[in-house]
VOPA-238350 format. One record per atom (N, C-alpha, C, O): x, z, y. Coordinates in steps of 0.1 Angstrom, whole numbers, padded with zeros to 4 digits, always signed. Last residue first. Example, Ala and Ser with C-alpha at 12.3 -4.5 7.8 and 13.67 -1.06 7.14 Angstrom:
BEGIN
+0128+0071-0022
+0137+0071-0011
+0129+0079+0000
+0134+0080+0011
+0132+0078-0057
+0123+0078-0045
+0132+0078-0033
+0142+0085-0033
***
This chain:
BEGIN
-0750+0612+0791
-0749+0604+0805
-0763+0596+0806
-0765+0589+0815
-0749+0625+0771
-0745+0611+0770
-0743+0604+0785
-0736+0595+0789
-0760+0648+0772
-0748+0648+0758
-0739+0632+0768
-0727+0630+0771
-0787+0645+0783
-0772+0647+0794
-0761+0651+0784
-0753+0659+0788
-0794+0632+0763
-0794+0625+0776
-0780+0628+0781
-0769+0622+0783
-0800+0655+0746
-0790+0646+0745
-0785+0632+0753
-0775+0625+0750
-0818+0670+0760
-0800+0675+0758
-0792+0662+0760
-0784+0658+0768
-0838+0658+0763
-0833+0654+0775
-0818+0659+0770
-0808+0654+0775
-0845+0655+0733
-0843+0643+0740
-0831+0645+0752
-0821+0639+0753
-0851+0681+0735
-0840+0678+0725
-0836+0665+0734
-0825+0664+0741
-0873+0687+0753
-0862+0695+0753
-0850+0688+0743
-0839+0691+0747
-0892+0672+0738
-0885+0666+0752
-0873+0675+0755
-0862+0670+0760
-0894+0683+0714
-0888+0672+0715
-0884+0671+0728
-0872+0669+0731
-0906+0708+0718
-0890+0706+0711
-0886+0696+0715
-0875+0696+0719
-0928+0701+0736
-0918+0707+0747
-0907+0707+0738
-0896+0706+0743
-0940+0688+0713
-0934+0679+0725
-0931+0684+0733
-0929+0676+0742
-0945+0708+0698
-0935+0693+0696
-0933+0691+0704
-0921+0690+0706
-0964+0727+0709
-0948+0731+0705
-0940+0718+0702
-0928+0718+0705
-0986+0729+0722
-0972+0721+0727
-0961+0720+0721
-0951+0714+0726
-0994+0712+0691
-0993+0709+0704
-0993+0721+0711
-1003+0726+0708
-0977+0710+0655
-0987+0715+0669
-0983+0714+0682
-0971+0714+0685
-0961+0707+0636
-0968+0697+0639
-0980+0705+0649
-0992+0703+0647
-0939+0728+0639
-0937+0723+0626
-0948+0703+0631
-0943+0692+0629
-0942+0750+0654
-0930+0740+0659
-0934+0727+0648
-0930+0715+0651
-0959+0766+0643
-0967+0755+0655
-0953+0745+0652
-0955+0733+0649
-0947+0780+0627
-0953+0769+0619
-0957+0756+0631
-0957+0744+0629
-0932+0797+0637
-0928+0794+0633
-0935+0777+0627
-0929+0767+0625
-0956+0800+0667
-0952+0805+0658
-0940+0796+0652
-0936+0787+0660
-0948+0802+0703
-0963+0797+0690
-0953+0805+0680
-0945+0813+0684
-0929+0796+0730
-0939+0803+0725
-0945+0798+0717
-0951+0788+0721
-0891+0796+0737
-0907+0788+0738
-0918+0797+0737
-0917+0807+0744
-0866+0795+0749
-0874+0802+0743
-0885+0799+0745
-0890+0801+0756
-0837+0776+0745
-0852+0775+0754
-0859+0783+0744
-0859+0780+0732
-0804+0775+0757
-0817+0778+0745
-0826+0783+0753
-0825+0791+0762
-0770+0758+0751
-0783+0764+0758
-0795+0765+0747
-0797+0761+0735
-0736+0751+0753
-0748+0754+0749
-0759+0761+0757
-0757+0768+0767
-0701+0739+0746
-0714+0740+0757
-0733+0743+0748
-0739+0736+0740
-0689+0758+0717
-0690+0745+0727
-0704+0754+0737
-0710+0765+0737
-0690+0774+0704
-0681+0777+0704
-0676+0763+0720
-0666+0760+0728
-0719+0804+0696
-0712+0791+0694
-0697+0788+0707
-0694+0795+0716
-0726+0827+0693
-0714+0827+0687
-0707+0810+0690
-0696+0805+0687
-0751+0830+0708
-0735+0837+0714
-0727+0829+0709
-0721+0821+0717
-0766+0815+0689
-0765+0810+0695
-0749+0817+0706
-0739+0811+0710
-0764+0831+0667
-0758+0819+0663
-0752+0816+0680
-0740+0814+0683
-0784+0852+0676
-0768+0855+0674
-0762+0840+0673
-0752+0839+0681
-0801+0842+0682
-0796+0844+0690
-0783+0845+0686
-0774+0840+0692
-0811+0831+0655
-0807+0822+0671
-0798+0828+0681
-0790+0821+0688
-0815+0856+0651
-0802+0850+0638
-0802+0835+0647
-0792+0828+0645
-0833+0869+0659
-0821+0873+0659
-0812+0863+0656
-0800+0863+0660
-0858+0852+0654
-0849+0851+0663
-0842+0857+0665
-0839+0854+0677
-0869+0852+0625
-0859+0853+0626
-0850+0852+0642
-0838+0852+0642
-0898+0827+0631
-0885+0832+0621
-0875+0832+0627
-0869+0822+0632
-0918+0830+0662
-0911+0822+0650
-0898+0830+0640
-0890+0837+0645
-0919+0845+0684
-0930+0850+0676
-0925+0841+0661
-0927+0846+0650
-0898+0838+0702
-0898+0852+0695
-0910+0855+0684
-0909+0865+0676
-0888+0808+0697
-0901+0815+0701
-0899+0830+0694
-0899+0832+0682
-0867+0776+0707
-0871+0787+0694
-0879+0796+0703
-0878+0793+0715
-0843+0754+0703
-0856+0756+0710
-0860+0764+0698
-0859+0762+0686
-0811+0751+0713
-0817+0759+0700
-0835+0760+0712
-0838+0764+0723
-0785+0725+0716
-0799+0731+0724
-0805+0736+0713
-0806+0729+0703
-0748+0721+0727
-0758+0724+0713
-0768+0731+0721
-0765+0740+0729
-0718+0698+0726
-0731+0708+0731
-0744+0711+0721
-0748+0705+0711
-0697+0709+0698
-0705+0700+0705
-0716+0707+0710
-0722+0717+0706
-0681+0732+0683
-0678+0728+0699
-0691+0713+0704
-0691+0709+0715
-0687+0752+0661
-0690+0742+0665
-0686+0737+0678
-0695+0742+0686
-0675+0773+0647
-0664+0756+0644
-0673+0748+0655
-0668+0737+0658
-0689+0794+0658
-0674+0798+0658
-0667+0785+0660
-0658+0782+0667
-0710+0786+0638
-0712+0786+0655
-0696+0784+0662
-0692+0775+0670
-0707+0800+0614
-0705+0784+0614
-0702+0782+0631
-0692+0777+0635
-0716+0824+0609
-0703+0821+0615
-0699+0809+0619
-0689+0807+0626
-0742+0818+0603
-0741+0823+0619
-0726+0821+0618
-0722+0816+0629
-0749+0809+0578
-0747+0798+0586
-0742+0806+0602
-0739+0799+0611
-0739+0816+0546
-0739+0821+0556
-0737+0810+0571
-0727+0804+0574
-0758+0819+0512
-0750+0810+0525
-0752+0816+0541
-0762+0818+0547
-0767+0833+0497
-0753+0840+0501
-0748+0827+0512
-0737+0827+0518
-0793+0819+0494
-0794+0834+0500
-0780+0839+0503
-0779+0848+0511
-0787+0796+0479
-0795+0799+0498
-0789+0814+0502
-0783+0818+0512
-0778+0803+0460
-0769+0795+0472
-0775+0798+0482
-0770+0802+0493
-0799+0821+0450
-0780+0824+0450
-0774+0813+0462
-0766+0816+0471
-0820+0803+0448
-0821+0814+0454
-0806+0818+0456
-0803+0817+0468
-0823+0782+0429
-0816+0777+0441
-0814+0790+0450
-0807+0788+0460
-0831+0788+0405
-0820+0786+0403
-0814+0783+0417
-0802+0781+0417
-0863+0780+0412
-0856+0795+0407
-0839+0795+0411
-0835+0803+0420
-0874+0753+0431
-0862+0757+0414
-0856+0769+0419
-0847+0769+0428
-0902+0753+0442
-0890+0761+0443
-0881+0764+0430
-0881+0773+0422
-0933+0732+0450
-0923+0738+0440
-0909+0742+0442
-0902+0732+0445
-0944+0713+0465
-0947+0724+0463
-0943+0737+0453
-0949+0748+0450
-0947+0681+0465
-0950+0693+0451
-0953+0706+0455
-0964+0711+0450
-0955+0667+0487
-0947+0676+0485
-0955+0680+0474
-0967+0683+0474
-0973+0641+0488
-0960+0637+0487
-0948+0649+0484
-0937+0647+0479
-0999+0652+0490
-0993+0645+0479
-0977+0648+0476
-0971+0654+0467
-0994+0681+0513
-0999+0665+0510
-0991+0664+0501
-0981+0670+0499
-1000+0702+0530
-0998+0706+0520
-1002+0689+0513
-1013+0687+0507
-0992+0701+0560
-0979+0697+0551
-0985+0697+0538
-0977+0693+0530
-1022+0687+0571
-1012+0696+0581
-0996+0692+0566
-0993+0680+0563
-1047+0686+0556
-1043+0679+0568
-1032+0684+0575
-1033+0684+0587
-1047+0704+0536
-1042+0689+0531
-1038+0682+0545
-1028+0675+0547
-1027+0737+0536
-1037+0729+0542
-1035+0712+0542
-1026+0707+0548
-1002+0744+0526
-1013+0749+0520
-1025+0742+0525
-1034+0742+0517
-0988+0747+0549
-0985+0739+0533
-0997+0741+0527
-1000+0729+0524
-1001+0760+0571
-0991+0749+0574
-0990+0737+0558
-0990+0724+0557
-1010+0786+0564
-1018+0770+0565
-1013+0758+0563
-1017+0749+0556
-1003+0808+0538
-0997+0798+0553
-1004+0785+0554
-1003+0776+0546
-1004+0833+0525
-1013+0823+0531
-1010+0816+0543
-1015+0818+0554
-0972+0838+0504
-0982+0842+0515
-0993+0829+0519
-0991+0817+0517
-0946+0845+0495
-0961+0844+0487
-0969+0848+0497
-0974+0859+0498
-0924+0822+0491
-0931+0822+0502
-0944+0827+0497
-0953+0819+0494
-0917+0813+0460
-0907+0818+0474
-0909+0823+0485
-0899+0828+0491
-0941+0837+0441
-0936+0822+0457
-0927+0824+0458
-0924+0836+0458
-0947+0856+0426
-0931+0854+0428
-0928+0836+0434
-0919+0828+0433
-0973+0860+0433
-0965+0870+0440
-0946+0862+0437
-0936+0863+0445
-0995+0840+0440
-0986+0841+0429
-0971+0847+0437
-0963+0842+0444
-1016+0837+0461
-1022+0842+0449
-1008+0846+0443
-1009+0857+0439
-1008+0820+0479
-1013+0829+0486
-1019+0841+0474
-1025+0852+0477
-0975+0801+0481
-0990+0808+0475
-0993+0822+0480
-0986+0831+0484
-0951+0781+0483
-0961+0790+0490
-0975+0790+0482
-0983+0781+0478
-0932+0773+0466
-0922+0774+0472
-0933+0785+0481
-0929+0795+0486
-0936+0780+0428
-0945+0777+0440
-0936+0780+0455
-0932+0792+0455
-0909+0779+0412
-0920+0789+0420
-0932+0781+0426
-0926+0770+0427
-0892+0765+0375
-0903+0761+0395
-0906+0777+0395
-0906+0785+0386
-0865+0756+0360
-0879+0768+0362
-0881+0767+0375
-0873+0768+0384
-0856+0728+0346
-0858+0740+0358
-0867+0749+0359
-0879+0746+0358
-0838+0722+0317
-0852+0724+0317
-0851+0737+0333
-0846+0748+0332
-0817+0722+0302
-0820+0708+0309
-0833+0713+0316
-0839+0704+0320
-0805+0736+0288
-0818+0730+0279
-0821+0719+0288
-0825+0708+0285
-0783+0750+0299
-0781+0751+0283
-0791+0738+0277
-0788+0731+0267
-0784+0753+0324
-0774+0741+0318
-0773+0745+0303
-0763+0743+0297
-0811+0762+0325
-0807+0747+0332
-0799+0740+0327
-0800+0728+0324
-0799+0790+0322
-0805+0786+0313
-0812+0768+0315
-0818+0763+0305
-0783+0795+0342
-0777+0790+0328
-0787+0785+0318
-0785+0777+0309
-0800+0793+0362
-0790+0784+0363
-0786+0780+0350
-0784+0768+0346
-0816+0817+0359
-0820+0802+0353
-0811+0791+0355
-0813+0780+0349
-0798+0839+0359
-0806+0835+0345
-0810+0819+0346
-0808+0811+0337
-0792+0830+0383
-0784+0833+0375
-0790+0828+0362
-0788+0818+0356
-0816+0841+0400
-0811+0825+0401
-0799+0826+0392
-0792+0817+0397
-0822+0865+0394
-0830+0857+0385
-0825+0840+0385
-0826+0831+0378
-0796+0872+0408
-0799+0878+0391
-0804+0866+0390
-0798+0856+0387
-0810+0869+0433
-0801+0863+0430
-0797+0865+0413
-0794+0854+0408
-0833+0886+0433
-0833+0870+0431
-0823+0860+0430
-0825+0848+0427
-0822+0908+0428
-0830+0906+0423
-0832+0891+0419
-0833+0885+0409
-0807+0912+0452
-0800+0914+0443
-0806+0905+0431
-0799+0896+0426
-0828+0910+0471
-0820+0899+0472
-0812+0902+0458
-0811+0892+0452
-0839+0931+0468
-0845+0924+0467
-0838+0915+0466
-0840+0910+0455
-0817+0951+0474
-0823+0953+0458
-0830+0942+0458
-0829+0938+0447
-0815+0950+0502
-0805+0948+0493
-0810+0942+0479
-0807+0931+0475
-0849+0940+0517
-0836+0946+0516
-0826+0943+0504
-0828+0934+0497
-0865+0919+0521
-0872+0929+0515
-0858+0940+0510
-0859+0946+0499
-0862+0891+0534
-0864+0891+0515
-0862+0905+0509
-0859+0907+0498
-0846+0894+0560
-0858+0891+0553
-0867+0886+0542
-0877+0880+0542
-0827+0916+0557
-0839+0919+0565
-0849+0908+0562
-0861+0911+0560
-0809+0901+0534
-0815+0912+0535
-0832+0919+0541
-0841+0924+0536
-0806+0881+0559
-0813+0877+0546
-0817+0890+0538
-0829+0891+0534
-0790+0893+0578
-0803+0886+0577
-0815+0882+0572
-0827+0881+0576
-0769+0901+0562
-0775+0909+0571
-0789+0905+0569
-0798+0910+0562
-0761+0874+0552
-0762+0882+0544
-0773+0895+0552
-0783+0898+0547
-0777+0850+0576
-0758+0856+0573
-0768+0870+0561
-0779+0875+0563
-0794+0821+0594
-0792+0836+0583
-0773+0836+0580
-0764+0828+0581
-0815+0806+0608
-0798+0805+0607
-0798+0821+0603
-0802+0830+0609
-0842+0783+0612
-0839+0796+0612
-0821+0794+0601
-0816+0786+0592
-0853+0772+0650
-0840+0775+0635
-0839+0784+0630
-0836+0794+0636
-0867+0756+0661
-0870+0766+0655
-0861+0770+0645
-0864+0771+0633
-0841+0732+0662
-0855+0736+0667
-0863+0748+0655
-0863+0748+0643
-0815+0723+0677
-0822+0727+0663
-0830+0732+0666
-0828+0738+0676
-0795+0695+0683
-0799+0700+0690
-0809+0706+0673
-0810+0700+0662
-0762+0684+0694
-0772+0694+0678
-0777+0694+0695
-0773+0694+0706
-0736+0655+0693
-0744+0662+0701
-0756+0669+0687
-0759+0663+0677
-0715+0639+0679
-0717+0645+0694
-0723+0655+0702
-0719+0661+0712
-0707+0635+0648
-0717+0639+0656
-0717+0648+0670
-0718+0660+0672
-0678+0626+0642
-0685+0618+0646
-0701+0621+0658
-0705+0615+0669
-0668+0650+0635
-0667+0651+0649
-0673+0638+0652
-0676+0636+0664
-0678+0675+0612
-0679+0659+0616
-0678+0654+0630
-0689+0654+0637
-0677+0701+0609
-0668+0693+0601
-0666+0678+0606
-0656+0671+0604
-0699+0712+0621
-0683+0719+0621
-0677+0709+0615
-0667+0708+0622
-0721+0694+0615
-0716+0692+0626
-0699+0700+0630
-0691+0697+0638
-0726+0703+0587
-0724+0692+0589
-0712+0685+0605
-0703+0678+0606
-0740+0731+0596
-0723+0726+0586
-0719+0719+0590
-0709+0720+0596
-0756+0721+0614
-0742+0732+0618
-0733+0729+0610
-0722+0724+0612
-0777+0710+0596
-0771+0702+0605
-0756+0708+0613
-0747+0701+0618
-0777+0735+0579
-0774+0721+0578
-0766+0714+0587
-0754+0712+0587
-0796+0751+0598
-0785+0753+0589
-0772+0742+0585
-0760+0743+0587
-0815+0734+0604
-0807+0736+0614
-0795+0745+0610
-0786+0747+0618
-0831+0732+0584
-0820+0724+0587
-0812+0728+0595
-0800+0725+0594
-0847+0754+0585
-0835+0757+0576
-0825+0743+0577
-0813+0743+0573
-0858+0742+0616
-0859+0754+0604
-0848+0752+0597
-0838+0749+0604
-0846+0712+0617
-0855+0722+0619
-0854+0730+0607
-0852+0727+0596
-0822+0697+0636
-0824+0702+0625
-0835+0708+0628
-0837+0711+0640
-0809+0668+0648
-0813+0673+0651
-0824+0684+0638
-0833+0678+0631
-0775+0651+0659
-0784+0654+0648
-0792+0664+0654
-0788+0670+0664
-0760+0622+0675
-0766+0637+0675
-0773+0637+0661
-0775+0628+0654
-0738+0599+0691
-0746+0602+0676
-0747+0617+0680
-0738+0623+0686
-0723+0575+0702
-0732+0582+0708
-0742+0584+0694
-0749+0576+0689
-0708+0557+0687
-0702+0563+0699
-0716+0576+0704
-0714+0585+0712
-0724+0536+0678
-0722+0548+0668
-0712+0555+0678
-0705+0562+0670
-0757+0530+0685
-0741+0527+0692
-0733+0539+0687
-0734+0551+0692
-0773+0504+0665
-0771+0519+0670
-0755+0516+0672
-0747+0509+0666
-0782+0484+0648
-0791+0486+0661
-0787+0500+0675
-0792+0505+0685
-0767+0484+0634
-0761+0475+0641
-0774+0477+0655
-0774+0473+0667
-0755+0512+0613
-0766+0503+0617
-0762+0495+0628
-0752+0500+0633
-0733+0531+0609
-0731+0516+0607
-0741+0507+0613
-0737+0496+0617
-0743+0554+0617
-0732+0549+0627
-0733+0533+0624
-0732+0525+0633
-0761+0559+0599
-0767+0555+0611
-0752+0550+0618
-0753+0539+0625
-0748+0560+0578
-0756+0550+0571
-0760+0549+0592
-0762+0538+0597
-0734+0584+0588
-0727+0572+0579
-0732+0558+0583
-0726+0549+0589
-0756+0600+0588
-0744+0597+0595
-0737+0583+0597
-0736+0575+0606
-0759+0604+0555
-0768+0599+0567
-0762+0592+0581
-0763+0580+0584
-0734+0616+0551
-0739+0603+0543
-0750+0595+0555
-0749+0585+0561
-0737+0642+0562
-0727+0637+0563
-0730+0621+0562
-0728+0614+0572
-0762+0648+0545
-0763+0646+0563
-0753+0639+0567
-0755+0630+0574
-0756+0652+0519
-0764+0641+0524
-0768+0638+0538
-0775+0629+0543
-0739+0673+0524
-0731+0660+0525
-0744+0652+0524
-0741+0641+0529
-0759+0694+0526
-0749+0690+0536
-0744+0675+0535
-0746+0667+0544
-0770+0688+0508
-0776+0687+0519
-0765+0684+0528
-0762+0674+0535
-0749+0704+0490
-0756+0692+0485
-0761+0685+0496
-0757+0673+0495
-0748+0730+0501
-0736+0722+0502
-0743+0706+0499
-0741+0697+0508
-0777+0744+0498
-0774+0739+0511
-0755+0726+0509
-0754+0716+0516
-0803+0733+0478
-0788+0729+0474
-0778+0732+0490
-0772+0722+0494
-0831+0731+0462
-0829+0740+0477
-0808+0741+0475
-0803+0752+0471
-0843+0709+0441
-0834+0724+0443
-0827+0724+0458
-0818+0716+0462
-0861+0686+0431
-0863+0704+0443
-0856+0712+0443
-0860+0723+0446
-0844+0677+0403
-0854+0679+0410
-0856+0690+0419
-0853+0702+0417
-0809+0677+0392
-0821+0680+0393
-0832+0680+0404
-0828+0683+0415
-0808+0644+0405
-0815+0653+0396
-0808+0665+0399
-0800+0664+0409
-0819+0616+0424
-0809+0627+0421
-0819+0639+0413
-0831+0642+0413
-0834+0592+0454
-0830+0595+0435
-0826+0612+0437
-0828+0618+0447
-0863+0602+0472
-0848+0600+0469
-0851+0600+0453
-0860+0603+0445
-0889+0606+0475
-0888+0594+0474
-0872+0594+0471
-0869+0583+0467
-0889+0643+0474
-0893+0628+0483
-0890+0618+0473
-0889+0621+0461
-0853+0648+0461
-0868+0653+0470
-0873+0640+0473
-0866+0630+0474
-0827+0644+0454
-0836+0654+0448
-0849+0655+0455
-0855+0665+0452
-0811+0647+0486
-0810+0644+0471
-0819+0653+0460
-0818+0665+0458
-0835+0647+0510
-0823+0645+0505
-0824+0643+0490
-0834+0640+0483
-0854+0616+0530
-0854+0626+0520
-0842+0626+0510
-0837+0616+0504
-0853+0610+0568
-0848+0609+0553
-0846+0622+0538
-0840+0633+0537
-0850+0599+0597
-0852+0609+0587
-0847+0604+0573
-0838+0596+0570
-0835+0589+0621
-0832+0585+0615
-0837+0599+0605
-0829+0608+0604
-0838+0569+0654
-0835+0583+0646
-0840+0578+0633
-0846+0568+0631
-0827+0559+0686
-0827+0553+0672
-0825+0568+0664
-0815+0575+0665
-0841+0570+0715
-0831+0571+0704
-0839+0563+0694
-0851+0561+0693
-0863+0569+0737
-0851+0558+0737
-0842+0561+0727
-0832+0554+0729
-0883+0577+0729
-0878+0586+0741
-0865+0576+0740
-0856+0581+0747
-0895+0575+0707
-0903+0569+0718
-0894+0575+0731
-0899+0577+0742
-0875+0583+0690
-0877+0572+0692
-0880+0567+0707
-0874+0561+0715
-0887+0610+0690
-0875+0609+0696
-0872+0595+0699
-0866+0592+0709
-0913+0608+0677
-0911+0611+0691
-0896+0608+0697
-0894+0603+0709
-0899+0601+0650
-0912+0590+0656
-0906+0593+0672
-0899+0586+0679
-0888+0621+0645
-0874+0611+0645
-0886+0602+0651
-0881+0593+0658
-0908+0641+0645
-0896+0639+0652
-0889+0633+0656
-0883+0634+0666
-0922+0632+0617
-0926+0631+0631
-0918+0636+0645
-0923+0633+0656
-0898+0631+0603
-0908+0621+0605
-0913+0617+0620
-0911+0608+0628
-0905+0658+0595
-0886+0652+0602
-0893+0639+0606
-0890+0638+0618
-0924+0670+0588
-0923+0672+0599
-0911+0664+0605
-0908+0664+0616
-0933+0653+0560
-0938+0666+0565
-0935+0669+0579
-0946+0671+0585
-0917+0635+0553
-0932+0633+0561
-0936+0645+0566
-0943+0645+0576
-0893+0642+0542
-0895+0635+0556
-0907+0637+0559
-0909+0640+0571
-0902+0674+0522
-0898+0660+0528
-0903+0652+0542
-0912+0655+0550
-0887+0705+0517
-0895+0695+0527
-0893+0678+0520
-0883+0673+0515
-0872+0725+0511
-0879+0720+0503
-0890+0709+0510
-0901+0708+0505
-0870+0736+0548
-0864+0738+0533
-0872+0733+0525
-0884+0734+0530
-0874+0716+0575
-0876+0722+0564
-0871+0725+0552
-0867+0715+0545
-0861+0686+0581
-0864+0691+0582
-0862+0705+0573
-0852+0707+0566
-0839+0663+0605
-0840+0666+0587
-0850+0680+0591
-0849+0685+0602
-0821+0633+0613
-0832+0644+0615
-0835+0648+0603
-0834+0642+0593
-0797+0620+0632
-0805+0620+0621
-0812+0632+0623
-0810+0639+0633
-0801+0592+0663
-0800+0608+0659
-0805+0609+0642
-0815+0602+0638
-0779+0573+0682
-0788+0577+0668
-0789+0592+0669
-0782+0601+0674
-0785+0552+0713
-0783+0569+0704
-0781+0568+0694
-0781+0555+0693
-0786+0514+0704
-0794+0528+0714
-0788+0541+0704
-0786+0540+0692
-0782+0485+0715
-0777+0497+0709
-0781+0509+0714
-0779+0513+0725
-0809+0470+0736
-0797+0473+0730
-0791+0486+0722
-0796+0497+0723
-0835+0468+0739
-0827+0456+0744
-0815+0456+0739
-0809+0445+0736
-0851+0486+0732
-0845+0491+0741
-0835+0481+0747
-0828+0483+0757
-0877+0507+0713
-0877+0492+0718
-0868+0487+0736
-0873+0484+0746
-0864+0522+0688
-0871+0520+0704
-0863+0506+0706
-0854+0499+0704
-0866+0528+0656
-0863+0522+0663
-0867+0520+0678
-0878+0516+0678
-0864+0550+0630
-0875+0543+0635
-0864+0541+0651
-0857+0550+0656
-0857+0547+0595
-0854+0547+0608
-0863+0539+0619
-0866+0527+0619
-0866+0569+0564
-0874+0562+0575
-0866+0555+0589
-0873+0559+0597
-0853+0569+0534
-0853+0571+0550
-0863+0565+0557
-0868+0554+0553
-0838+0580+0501
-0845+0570+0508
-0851+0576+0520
-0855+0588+0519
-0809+0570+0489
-0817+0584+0494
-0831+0573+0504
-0830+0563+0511
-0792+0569+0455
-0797+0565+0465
-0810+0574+0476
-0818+0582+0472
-0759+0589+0446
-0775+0590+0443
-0782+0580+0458
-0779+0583+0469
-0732+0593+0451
-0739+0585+0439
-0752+0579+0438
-0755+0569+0433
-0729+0602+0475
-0723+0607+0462
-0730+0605+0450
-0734+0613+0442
-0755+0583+0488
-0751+0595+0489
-0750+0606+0477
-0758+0613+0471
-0766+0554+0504
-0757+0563+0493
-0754+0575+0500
-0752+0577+0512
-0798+0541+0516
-0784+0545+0515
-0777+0554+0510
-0782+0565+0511
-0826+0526+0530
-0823+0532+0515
-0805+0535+0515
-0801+0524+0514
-0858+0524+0549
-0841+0525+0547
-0836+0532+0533
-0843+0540+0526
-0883+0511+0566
-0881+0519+0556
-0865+0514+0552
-0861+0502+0552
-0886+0511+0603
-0878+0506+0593
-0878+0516+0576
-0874+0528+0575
-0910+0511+0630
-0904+0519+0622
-0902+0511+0607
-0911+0505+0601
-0906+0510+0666
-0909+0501+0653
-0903+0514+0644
-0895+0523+0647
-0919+0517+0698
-0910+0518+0684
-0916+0512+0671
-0927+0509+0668
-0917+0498+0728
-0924+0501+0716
-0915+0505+0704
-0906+0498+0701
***
């Protein structure tokens, strides 16, 4: 039976608050941390991950980063990939130490734009053994071009994340988007997507639903496909030609540098998110990696 622990742990000052949910296993079991979505919090989809992955005999471990959710840190919602990063590093941390987990055997597990993340994190941290990333989407300048409407578009937002950076550190004051709307052309996401937008599915209390302006420049010039190159831990990418971006899997995935594999699935970008089959062919796919990560 899994049990699930509400958790609180540092990170570069700021307290982050987690979910770890526990299998019922007699002894030190895996960890895996888990992170979702850009501008996400845990409940939205990392939640329900680190729940399944449990029931599969890991100790996992969500958690909202700095700035989001139930965490401390200011500014508010800003899409921070370095920032994230080391709140993964931190995470890490906080699961090796747990006493219910055998910090010899640690994975992380990213969706969507985590799986950005979780790459950084894993080039640098040889504590983490084993990636597995699910619907990932992994961009390089090329990428991001092709998806934010070519050169001039990106130029554009990166300008406007300029203007509001400074104008952040003059007044204190962030300028939001709507991160999805189906009405306000400068969304980050201006489109009718169920997924956020619908109360039974992500568009809940707990997410604002808001995009600090000012985060466009980092996201958009961060380059995650060369990352592949540092990673040597086995690594499983479950992803769907019809989901975001499967170029930028595939390429990731050539480039990596350890043992690796990738399951091409089928639904969209959003099924992976909380639809059936798409979770539970990511999850069991992730589970079994990390099985054979471990023996």
């Amino acid at each position: 039976m899994t049990t699930r622990h509400e958790v609180a742990f540092p990170s570069g000052g700021t307290t982050l608050s987690g979910t770890l949910f526990l299998p019922d296993t007699g002894s030190a079991a895996p960890g895996i941390v888990v992170a979702g979505t850009w501008t996400s919090v845990k409940e939205l989809m990392a939640d329900r991950y680190a729940e399944r992955l449990a029931d599969r005999g890991y100790a996992a471990l969500s958690f909202d980063f700095t700035g989001f959710g139930r965490s401390g840190g200011a500014p508010r919602d800003v899409e921070d990939p370095d920032r994230k990063v080391r709140d993964i590093h931190h995470a890490v941390t906080f699961l090796a130490s747990h006493p219910s987990v055998d910090a010899d055997r640690l994975g992380a597990l990213g969706i969507c734009a985590a799986a950005m993340y979780m790459a950084a994190n894993a080039a640098d941290d040889p504590r983490v053994g084993s990636l597995a990333l699910i619907a990932p989407w992994l961009h390089d300048a090329v990428i991001c071009e092709e998806a934010y409407g070519g050169a001039d578009a990106v130029a554009q937002k990166i300008e406007a994340a300029r203007e509001a950076r400074a104008r952040y550190d003059e007044t204190g004051v962030v300028d939001y988007v709507p991160v999805v709307s189906a009405t306000d052309p400068d969304a980050a996401m201006p489109f009718d997507i169920d997924f956020y937008l619908n109360p039974a599915r992500g568009g809940i209390p707990a997410w604002p639903n808001r995009f600090a302006v000012m985060a466009w420049e980092n996201r958009l010039t961060y380059d995650s496909i060369t990352l592949a190159r540092s990673i040597t831990q086995p690594t499983v990418l479950v992803h769907s030609e019809d989901a975001a971006i499967p170029e930028g899997a595939r390429r990731f995935h050539a480039g990596l540098a350890g043992p690796k594999d990738i399951l091409w699935s089928q639904g969209t970008q959003f099924d992976f998110y909380d639809q059936e089959p798409q979770v539970t062919v990511a999850a069991d796919t992730a589970a079994a990696h990390f099985g054979r990560t471990w023996g």
